[in-house]
C-alpha positions in Angstrom: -29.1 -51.9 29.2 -29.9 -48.1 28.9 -31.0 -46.1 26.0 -31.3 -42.6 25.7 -33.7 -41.3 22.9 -34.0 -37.4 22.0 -37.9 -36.1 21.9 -39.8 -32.9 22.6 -43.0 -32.4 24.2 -45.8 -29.5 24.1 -46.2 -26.7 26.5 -48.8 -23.9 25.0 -46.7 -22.9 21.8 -43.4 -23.7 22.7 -41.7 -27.3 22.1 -40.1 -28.3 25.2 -36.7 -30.6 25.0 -37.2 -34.2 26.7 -34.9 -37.5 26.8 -36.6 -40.5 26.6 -34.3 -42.5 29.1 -35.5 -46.6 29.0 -33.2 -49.0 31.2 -33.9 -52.7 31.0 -33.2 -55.2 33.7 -33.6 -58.6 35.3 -36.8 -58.6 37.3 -40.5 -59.1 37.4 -41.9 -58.6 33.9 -43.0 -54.5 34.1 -43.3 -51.8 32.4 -43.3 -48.1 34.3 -43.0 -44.2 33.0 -42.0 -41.9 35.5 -41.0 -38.3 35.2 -44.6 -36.5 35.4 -46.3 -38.1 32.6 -49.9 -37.3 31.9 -52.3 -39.5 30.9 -52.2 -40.0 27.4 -48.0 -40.1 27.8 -48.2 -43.1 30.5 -50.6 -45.1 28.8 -48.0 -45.3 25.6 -46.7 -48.4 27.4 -49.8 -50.0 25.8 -49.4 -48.5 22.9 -45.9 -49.4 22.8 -46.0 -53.0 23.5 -49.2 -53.7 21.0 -47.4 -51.5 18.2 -44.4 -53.9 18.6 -45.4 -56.9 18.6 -48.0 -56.3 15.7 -44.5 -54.9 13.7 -43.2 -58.3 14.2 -41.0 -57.2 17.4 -39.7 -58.6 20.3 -41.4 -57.4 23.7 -38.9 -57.9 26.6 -39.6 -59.9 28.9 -37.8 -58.3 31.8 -38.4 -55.2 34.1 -38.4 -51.8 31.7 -38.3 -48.3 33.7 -39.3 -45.4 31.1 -37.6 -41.8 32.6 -38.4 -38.6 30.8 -36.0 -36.3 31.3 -36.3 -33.6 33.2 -38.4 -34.9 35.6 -39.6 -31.9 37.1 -41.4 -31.0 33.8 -45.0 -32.3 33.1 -45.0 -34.2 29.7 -47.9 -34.3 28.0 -49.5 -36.1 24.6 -48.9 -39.1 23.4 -46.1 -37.4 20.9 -43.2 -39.6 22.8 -44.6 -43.2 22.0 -42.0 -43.0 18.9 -39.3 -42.3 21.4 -40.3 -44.7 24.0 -40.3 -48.0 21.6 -37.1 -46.7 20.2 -35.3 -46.6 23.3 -36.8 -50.2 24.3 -35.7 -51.8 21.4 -32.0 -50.4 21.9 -31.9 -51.0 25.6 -33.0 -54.8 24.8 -30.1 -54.9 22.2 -32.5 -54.8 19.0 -31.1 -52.0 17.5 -27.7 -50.9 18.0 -26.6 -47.4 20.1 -24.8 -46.1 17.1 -27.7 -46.6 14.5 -29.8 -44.2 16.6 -26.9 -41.7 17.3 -27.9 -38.0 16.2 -31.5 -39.0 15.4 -35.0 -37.6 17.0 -38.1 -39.5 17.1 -41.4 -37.7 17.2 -44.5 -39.3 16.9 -47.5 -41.1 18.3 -47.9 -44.9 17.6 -51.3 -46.7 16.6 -51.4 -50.8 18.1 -51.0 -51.6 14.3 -47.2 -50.1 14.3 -48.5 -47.0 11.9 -47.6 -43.6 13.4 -49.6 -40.6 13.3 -49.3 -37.2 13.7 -49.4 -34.9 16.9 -50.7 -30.8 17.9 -47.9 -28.9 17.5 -45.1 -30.7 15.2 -44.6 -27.1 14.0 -43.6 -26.3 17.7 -41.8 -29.5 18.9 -39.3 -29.8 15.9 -36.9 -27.2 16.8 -36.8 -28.5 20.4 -35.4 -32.1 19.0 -31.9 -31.6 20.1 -30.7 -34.3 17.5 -29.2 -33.6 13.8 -32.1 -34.8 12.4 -35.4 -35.6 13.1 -37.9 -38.9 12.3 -41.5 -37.8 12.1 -44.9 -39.9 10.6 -45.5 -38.7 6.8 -48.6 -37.2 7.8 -46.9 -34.9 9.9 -43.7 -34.2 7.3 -44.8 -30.7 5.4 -45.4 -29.3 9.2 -42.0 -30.8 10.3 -40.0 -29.4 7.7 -41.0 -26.1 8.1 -39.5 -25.4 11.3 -36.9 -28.3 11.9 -33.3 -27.4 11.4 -31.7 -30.3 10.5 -32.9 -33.1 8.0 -36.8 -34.8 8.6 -37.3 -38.3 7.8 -40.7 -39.2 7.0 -41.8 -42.8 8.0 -45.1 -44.3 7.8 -44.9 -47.5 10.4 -42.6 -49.0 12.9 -41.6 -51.0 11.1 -39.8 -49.0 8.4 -38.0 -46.7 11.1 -36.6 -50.1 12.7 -35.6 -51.7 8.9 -34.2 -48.2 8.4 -31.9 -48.4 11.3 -31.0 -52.3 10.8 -29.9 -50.6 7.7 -32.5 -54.0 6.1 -33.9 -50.8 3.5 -33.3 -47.4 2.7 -35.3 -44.4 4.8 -38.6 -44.2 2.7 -38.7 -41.0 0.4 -41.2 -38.0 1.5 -44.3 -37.8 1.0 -44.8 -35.4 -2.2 -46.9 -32.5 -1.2 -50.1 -31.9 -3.2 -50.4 -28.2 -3.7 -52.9 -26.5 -1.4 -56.5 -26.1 -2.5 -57.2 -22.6 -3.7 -59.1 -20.6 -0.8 -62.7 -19.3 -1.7 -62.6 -15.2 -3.0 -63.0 -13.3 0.8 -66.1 -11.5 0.3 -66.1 -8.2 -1.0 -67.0 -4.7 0.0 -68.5 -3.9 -3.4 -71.5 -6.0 -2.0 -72.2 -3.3 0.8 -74.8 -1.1 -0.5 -75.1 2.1 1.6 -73.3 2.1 5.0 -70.9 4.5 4.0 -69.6 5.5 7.7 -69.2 1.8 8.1 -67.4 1.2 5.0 -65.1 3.7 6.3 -64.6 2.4 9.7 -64.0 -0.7 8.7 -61.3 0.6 6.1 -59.5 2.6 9.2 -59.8 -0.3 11.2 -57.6 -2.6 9.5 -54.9 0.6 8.0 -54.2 1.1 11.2 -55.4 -2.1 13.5 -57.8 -0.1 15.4 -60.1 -2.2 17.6 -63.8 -1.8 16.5 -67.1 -1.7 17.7 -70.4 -1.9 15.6 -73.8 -0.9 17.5 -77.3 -1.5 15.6 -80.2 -3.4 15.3 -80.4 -6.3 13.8 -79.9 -6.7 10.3 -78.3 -3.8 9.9 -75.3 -5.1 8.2 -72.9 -5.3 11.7 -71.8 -9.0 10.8 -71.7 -7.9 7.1 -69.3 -5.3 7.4 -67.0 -7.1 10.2 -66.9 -10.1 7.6 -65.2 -8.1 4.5 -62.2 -6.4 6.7 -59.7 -9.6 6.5 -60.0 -9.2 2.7 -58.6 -5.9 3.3 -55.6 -7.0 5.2 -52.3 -7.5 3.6 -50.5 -11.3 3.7 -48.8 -12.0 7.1 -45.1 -11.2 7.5 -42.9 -14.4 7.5 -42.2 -14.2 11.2 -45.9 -13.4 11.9 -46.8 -16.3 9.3 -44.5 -18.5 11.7 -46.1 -17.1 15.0 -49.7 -17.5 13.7 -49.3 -21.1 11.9 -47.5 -22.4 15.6 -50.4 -21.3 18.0 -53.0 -23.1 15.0 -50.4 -26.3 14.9 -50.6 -25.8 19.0 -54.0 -26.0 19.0 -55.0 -29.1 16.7 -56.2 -27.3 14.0 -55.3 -27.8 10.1 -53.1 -25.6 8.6 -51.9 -25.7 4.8 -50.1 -28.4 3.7 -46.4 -28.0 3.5 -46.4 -23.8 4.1 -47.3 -21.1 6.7 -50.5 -19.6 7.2 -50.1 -16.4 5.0 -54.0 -15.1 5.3 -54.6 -13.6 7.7 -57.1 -15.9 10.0 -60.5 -15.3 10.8 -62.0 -16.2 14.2 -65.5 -16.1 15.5 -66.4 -18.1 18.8 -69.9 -18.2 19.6 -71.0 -16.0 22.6 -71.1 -19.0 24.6 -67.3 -19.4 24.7 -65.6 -20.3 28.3 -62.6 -18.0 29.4 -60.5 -21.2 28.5 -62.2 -21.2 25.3 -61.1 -17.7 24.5 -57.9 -16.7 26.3 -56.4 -20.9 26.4 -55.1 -23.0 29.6 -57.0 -25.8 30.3 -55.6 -29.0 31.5 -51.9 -30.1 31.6 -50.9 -29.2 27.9 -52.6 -25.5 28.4 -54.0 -25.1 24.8 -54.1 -21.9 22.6 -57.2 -20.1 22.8 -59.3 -18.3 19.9 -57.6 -15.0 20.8 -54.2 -16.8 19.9 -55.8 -18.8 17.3 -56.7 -15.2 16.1 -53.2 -14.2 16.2 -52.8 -11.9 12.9 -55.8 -11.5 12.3 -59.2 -10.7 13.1 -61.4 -12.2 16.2 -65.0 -11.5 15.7 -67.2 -11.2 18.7 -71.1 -11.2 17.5 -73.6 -10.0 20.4 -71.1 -8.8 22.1 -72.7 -8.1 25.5 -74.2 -11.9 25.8 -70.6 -12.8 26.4 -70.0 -13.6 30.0 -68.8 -10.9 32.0 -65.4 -12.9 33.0 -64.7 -13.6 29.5 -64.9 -10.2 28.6 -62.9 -8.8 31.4 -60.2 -11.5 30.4 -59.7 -9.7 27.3 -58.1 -6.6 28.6 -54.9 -7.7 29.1 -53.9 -9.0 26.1 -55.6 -5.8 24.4 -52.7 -4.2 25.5 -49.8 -5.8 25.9 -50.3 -8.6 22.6 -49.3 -11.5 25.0 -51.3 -13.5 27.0 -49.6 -15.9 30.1 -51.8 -18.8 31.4 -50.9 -19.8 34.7 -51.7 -23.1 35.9 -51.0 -25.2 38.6 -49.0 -27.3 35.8 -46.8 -24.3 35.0 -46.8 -21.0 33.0 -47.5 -20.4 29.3 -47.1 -17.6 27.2 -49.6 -17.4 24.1 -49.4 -14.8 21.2 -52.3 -12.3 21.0 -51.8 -9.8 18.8 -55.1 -9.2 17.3 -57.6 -6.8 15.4 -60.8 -6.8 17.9 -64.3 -6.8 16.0 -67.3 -7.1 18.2 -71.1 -6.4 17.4 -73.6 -6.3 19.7 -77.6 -5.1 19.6 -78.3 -1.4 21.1 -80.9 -3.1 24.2 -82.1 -6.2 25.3 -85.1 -6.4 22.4 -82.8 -6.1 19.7 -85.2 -3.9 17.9 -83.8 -0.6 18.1 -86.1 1.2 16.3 -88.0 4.5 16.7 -89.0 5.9 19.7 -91.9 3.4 20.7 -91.2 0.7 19.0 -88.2 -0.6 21.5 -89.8 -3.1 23.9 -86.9 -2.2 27.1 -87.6 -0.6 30.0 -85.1 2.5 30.9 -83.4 -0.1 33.3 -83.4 -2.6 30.9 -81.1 -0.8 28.7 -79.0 0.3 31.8 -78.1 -3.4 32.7 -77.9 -4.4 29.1 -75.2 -1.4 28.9 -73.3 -2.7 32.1 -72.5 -5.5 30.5 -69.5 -3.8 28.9 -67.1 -2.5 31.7 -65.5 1.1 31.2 -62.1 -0.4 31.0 -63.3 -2.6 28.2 -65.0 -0.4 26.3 -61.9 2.0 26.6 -60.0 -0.1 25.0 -62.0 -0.2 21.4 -60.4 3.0 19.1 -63.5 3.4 16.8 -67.2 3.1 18.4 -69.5 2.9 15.4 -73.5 3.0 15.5 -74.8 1.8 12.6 -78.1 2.1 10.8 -80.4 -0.3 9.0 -79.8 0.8 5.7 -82.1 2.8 2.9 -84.2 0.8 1.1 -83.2 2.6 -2.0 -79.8 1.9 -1.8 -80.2 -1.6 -1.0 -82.9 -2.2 -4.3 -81.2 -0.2 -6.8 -78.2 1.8 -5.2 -75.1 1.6 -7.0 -72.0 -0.9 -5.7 -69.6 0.2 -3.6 -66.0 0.7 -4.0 -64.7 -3.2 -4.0 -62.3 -5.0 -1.5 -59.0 -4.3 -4.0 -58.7 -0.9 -4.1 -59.4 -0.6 -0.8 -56.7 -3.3 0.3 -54.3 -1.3 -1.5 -54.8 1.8 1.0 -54.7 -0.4 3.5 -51.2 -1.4 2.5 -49.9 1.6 1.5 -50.6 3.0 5.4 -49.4 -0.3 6.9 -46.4 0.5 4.8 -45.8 3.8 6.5 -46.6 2.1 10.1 -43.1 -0.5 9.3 -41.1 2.6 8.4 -42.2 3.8 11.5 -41.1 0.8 13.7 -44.3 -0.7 14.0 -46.3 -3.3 12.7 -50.0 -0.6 12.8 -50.1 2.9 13.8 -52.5 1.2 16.7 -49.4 -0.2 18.2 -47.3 3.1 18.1 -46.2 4.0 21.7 -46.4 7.7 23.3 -43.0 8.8 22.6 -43.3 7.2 19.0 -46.4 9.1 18.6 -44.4 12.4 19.8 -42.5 12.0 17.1 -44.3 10.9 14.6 -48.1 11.9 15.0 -47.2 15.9 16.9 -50.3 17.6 17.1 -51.1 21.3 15.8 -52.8 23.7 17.7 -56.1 23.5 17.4 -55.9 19.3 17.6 -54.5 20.2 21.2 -57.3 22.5 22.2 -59.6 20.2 20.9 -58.4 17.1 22.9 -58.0 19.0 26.5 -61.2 19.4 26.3 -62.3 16.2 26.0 -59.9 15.6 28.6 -61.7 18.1 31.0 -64.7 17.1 30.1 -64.4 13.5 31.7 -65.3 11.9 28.3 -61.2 10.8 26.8 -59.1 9.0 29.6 -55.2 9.0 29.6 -55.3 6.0 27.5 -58.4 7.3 25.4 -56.3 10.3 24.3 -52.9 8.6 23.1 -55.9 6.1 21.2 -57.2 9.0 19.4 -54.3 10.4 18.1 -53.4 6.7 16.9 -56.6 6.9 15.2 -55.8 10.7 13.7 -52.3 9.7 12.4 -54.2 6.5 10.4 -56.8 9.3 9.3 -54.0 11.6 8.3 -51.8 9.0 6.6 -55.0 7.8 4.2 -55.7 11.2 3.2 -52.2 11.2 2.4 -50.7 13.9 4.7 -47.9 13.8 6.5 -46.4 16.0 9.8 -48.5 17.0 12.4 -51.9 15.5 12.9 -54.3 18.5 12.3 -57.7 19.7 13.9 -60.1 17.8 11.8 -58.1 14.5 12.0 -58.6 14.6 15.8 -62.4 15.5 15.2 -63.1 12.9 12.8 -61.5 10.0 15.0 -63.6 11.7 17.9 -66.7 11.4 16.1 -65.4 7.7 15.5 -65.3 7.2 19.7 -68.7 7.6 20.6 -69.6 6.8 24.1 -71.9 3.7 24.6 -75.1 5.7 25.5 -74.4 8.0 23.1 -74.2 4.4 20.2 -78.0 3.2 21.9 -79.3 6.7 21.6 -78.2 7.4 18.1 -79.3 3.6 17.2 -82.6 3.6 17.9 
């Protein structure tokens, strides 16, 4: 006999179509998977044969041949287990061809018959091609976010095969518990002094500039960097979708039953592999922290201890928003559209301090400052030193401005940036800014300068003005982006040598 069972199986973020083809014949007792199974996926036929016959199910006792369709793909995970005992019990004539006709079957399977969850349910839903789907309970809130047809939510084996006998009823979903209320993000009222780094950080997530923050330590780098996703506004429902798949993609816990609306928070230590950050790996190529940080904001503390190839493997998706892993297993494309946050110490010491109290030598500093390539550093819109701050203002200065009024700026200008096409004046293109950031006169003088100068590339100057419309459109002007909203964002793009020199 021959089944055919409808499944899906992982690659990156995208949930790949599979049919679970089982054909049962006379012959030695067997059981083989063919069709480029991994690991996990070709040791299900343990999996399988325990989870049946603890459920109280016959095991054939004949020659079974598992295909998964198409064969040329590389399946991955142990999400087809479901599928494959399925398609064994119809081929052996346990359950009948027309009970299963129309339905999906998603899941892994424990040797006890339970079935639990799987990365990426989120993902492999949609790529079901069946009217409806069956998934484990645990996995239900996920599945019924993105599935198109009815879920059924099923707890054992056992219950999917009573279900199809038509023995009971399918089981009723799980009800879900309402997610926990998130801790208050913290809030810039707790910032005392730092007022140029207040400000950056408010620029930086109106108009998703990426930032760097140069100072000693405990100057409040990780401080400030910490406070700018509680300025960010809730994700868009299609970025809500495209941020909560690469999380789901990647194993880690989401809400239950609903999208990731907040806007995440990443920070990899500076130990991170290029795997770690950008994604790939093995056969199922898993998300990195850049997609992870897809959204939101990726934090990169001590910048410059980062390997050199990891840093360098952030350039690309800098600019395009996308990131496509390819291995010898095939080709994934991640999401990484992300606000870039680094901090990093002005010299080896860390100390920074006056003149004399900095324990680097001259070439030291020089290969501490190497570390950050000139394409790289290019690529950050505001360069930021910043200062330990007065003692005053941190034992009896006054609050700062808190997180909510600021947010609101921040929404109003991100508001303007969707009018204009875009989701942040940061991802405005040089026609778009033609149109909608023209610059006056003395902006114009004021930038060829820099040009001739050597000190503002191509890609520098079409930066700037990004950073001068999100200037202008917080002070609340409008039309061409004048002379001292190019000068402020210059001041805001400091060179690196310039950041050491005016940090210590």
């Amino acid at each position: 006999m021959l089944a055919a069972i409808p499944s899906a199986t992982l690659l990156g973020v995208d949930g790949i179509e599979v049919r679970v083809e089982v054909h049962v014949s006379q012959g030695l007792p067997g059981f083989t998977v063919v069709g480029l199974p991994d690991t996990a996926c070709r040791e299900s036929r343990d999996r399988v044969r325990a989870a049946l016959l603890s459920s109280r199910l016959p095991w054939p006792q004949k020659r079974v041949t598992v295909n998964l369709a198409p064969s040329g793909l590389r399946k991955t995970g142990a999400g087809l287990d479901l599928a494959i005992a399925i398609g064994v019990l119809v081929a052996a004539d346990e359950i009948t061809t027309e009970a299963v006709a129309g339905l999906g079957f998603l899941g892994e399977l424990g040797l006890d018959g339970s079935l639990r969850t799987v990365p990426g349910v989120i993902c492999l839903t949609p790529a079901v091609d069946a009217l409806a789907v069956v998934v484990p309970s645990s996995a239900y809130g996920e599945a019924r976010l993105a599935a198109p047809g009815p879920v059924r939510a099923v707890r054992t084996l056992r219950e999917v095969v009573d279900a199809l006998r038509g023995d009971a009823p399918w089981p009723e979903p799980p009800a879900l518990a309402d997610p926990p209320l998130p801790p208050p993000p913290p809030d810039m009222a707790d910032v005392r002094g730092q007022r140029l780094g207040r400000f950056a950080i408010e620029v930086a997530a109106a108009g998703g500039h990426h930032l760097l923050l140069l100072g000693p330590p405990g100057a409040g780098k990780t401080m400030l960097a910490r406070r700018l996703p509680g300025l960010l506004p809730p994700l868009a429902p299609e970025d809500a979708l495209e941020t909560t798949r690469a999380h789901s993609a990647a194993g880690l816990p989401l809400p239950p039953g609903r999208l990731i609306t907040d806007p995440p928070w990443r920070s990899p230590h500076h130990g991170a592999s290029v795997v770690g950050l950008v994604g790939g790996g093995g056969a199922r190529l898993r998300p990195g922290e850049i997609s992870c940080a897809t959204g939101g904001v990726l934090f990169l503390d001590e910048l410059a201890e980062f390997a050199t190839p990891v840093l360098e493997a952030l350039r690309q998706p800098l600019e395009e928003g996308v990131i496509r892993v390819s291995r010898a297993v095939g080709t994934a494309t991640f999401p990484a559209r992300f606000l870039l946050v680094a901090a990093m110490n002005p010299c080896p010491c860390g100390d920074g301090g006056p003149p004399g109290s900095c324990r680097c030598s001259d070439a030291a500093r020089h290969r501490y400052q190497r570390r950050l390539s000139g394409p790289l550093l290019d690529r950050f819109d505001l360069r930021l030193p910043v200062h330990r701050p007065d003692p005053d203002d941190l034992v009896s200065g006054e609050p700062g401005e808190g997180s909510a009024s600021i947010a609101a700026r921040v929404t109003a200008v991100r508001a303007l940036a969707t009018a204009r096409g875009v989701r942040v004046n940061a991802e405005l293109t040089h026609s778009q800014l033609e149109l909608h950031a023209p610059l006056n006169a003395g902006a114009k003088r004021l930038l060829e300068l820099r040009l001739r100068g050597g000190v503002l590339s191509a890609r520098g100057l079409d930066r700037v003005r990004r950073v001068a419309r999100t200037l202008a459109d917080l002070a609340g002007r409008d039309g061409p982006v004048v002379e001292e909203d190019v000068a402020v964002a210059l001041e805001l793009r400091a060179e690196l040598d310039v950041l050491q020199g005016v940090a210590r």
